[in-house]
N, C-alpha and C positions, 0 to 999 in steps of 0.2 A: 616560440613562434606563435601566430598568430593566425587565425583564419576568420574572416569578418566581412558580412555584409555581401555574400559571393554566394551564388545558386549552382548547385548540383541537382543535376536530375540526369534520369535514364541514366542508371551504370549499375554492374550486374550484381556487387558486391553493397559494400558499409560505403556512405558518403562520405566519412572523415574515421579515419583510424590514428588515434595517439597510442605507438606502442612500445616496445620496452625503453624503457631509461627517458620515456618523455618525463619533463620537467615545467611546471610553471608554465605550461600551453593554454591557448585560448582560443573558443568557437563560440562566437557572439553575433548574433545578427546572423544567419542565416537563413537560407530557405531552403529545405533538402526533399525531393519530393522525387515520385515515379523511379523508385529503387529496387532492385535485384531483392539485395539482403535489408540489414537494417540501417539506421541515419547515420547516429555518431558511434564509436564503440573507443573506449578509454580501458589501459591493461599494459601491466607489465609482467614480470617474474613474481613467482609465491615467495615464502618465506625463507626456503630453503636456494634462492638464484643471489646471484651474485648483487653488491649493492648498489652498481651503476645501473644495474636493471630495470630495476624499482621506479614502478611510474609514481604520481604526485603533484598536487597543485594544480592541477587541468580545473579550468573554468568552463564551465558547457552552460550558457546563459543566450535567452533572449531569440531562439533559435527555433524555427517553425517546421516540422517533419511529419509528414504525411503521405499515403498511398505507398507504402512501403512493403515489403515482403512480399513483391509481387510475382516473384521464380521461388524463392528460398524465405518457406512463410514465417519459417523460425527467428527472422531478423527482427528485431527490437529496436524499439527508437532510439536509448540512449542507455549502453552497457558498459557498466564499469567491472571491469573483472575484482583484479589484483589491484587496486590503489587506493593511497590515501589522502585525505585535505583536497580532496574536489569540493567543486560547488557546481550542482547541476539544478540551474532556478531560471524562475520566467521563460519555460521552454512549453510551446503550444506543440502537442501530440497525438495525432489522430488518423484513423483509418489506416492500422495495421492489422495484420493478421496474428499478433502476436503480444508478448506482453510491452505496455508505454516507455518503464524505465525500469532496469535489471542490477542490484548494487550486491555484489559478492560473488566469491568463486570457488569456496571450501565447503562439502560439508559437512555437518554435523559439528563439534566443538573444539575441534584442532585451532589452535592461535592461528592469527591469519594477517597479512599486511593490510587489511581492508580495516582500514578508521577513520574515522572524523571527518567523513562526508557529508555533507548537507544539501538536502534534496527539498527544495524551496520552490514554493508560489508555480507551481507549475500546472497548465490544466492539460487532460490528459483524458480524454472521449473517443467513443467507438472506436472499442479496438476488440480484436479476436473474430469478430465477425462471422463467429461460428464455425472457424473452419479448425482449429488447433484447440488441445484440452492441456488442464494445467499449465496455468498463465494467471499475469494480475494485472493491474493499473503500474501499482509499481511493487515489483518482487525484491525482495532479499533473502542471504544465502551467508549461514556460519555467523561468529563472533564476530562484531563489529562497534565495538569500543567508541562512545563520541558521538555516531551517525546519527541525525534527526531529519527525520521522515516531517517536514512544517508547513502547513499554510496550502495544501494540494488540492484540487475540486477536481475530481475523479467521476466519470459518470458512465452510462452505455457500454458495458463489458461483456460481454456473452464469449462463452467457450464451444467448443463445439460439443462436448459431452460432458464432467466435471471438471471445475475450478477456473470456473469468470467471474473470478474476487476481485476485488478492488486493490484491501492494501493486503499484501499477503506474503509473511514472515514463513519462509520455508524452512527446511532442516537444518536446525540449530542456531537460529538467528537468536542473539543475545544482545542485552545490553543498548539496547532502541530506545528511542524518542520517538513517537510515535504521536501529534500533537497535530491539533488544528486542521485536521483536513477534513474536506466536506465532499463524502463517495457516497455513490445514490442508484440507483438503478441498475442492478449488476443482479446476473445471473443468478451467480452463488451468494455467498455473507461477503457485504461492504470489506470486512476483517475477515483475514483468517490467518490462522498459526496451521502449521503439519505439527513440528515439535519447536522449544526455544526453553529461555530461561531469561528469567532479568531483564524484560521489554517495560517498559513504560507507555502506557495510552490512555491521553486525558482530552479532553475538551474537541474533541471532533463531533463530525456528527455520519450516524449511519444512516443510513435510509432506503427502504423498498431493496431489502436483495431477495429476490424472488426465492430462494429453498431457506432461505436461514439470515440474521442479521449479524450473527459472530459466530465464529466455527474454529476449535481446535480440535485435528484427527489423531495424534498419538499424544496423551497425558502418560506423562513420566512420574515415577514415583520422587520425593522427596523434594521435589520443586512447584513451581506453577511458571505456567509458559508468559504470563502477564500479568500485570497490575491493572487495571480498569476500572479509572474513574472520571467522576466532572465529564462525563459523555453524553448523548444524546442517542438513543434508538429508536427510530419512528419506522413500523413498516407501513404497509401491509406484506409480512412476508409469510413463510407457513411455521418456521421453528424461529423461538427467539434466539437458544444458542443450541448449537449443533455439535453432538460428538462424532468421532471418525472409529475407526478401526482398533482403534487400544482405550482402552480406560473408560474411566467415569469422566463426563463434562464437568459434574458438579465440583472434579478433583481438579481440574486445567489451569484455570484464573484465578483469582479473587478480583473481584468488583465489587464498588459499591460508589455511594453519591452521584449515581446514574440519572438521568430520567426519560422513563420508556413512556412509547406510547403507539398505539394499534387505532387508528382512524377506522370509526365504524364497529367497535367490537371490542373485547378483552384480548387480553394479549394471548400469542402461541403458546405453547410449553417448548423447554427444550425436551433435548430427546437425546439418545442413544441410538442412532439406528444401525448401528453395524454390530455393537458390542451386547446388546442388552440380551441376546440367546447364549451365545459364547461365554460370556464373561458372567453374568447373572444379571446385569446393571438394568435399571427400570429403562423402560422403553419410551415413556413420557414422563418431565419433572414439570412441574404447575410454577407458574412465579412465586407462589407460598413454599411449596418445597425445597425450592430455591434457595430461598431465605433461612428457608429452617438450616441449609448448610452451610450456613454461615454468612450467604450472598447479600449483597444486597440491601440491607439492614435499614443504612439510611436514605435509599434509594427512592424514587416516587414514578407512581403510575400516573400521566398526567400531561395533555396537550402543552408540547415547549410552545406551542403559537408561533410558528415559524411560515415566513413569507417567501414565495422562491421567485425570483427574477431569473433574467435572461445570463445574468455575468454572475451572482451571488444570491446566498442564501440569508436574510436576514431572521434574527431571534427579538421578539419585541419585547419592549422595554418592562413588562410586567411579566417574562414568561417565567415559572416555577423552576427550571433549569437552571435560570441566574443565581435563585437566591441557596441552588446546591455549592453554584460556585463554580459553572460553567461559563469559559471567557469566550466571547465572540471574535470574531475573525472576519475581515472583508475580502474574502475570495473574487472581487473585480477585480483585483491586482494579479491577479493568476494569467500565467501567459505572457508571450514578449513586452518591451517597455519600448514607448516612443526612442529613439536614439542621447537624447538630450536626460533622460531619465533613467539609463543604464546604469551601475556602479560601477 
């Protein structure tokens, strides 16, 4: 079935619910606005329900959702529980109370039926509005084999207390693509991880997250929560990368072919602030420290000369980020498509 080009509003609940045993459904062209709960929510049975259950192939494209959560602030734009081989792209999202787009429903690292989702070209502003804490632009949850996080311009997130992150890998998210989005103005770090394993994140760009520009809060021993490279970090924020409650930062990631850069000033330090009494861990590391652990190496401190417009963020043609081998991205495409230009 099919749901296209048709206006929901005022109703107390989700605008459009695909749920167990949907199959190859689609919600393209809408307008979902002044809602209870949140806009679309896509879900079936976990891995242990039966196989007719099993949702799958839901398209959520080109669909505009706004003023939402306005009884139940927990609602989300567009939640996919349990499913797999969705495509949720060209979806304009904005002024919720809560987090833009929600992909998973397990957590920590239990197998899970949630794979091979792709969450495309979507732009996704002011949301959390200060009223709700722990929240993102777009969150994920558990093992998620396939999923690519691509092409998303994320901006104006505030929480109400911590965690108004941009893109934000929560307990146990694994195995991500994590590429080309351009998050900028957010409370907390543009990125952040709780815990994960095996994420990949290249070529985006972060900017101005007011406590921190990258944040993981539980570093686990014997892994790293991400790969981090070919990225761009411009604040002015107060920490470049931020530890949480367990671990060393310096132990979290491995990054490198970065390029940072602090307008007006040298860069933050990261930090430790929850763990550096508890645990021993220093309480500020300098961007040399950094490096000395191994960080960073080929990495550079250095104006990417970046232009911001109204729809996208351009990198100009001499900027020192290209020649690390960061690919650009035209984020005007972010958001619905005329009708004639849908796929």
């Amino acid at each position: 079935c099919r749901v296209t080009d048709c206006t929901i509003e005022r109703v107390g609940l989700y605008g459009i619910d695909f749920s167990q045993g949907c199959r190859d459904c689609a919600a393209v062209g809408n307008t979902l606005r002044d809602l209870g709960a949140g806009g679309i929510r896509v879900g079936g049975v976990d891995l242990d329900g039966l196989g007719a259950r099993r949702t799958g192939g839901i398209k959520v494209t080109d669909n505009t959702i706004h003023h939402i959560g306005r009884i139940f602030h927990q609602g989300i734009g567009v939640l996919l529980t349990n499913a797999a081989d969705c495509t949720v792209a060209h979806n304009h999202i904005h002024h919720s109370c809560y987090t833009g787009i929600s992909v998973g429903w397990n957590w920590g690292y239990r197998d899970t039926l949630t794979s091979h989702n792709r969450i495309e070209s979507n732009l996704i502003h002011d949301i959390g509005a200060g009223i709700l804490s722990d929240m993102g632009g777009i969150y994920t949850l558990g093992i998620q084999p396939g999923t690519v996080l691509r092409g998303n311009h994320l901006h104006h997130i505030w929480s109400q207390a911590y965690g108004g992150w941009g893109i934000y890998l929560d307990e146990g998210t694994a195995h991500l693509i994590v590429e080309h989005n351009l998050v900028h103005d957010t409370k907390d770090a543009p990125f952040n991880i709780h815990y994960g394993r095996e994420n990949v994140v290249r070529h985006n760009i972060f900017a101005r997250g007011v406590h921190a520009l990258a944040s993981v809060y539980r570093v686990e021993p014997g892994h790293f929560s991400a790969n981090l490279f070919n990225n761009i970090f411009t604040g002015p924020s107060q920490v470049l990368f931020r530890g949480g409650y367990q671990g060393d930062i310096r132990k979290a990631v491995t990054s490198n072919a970065n390029c940072f850069w602090s307008p007006g000033g040298k860069l933050p330090p990261s930090m430790n602030p929850e763990t550096h009494k508890k645990e021993g861990h220093p309480l500020k590391v300098s961007f040399r420290q950094w490096q000395e652990s191994g960080h960073d190496r080929c990495s550079i401190v250095a104006d990417p000369k970046l232009t911001e417009g109204k729809k996208t963020w351009r990198v100009a043609k001499n900027s020192p980020a290209l020649k690390l081998g960061f690919k650009p991205w035209d984020w005007s495409k972010c958001g619905p498509r005329a009708k004639a230009k849908r796929g």
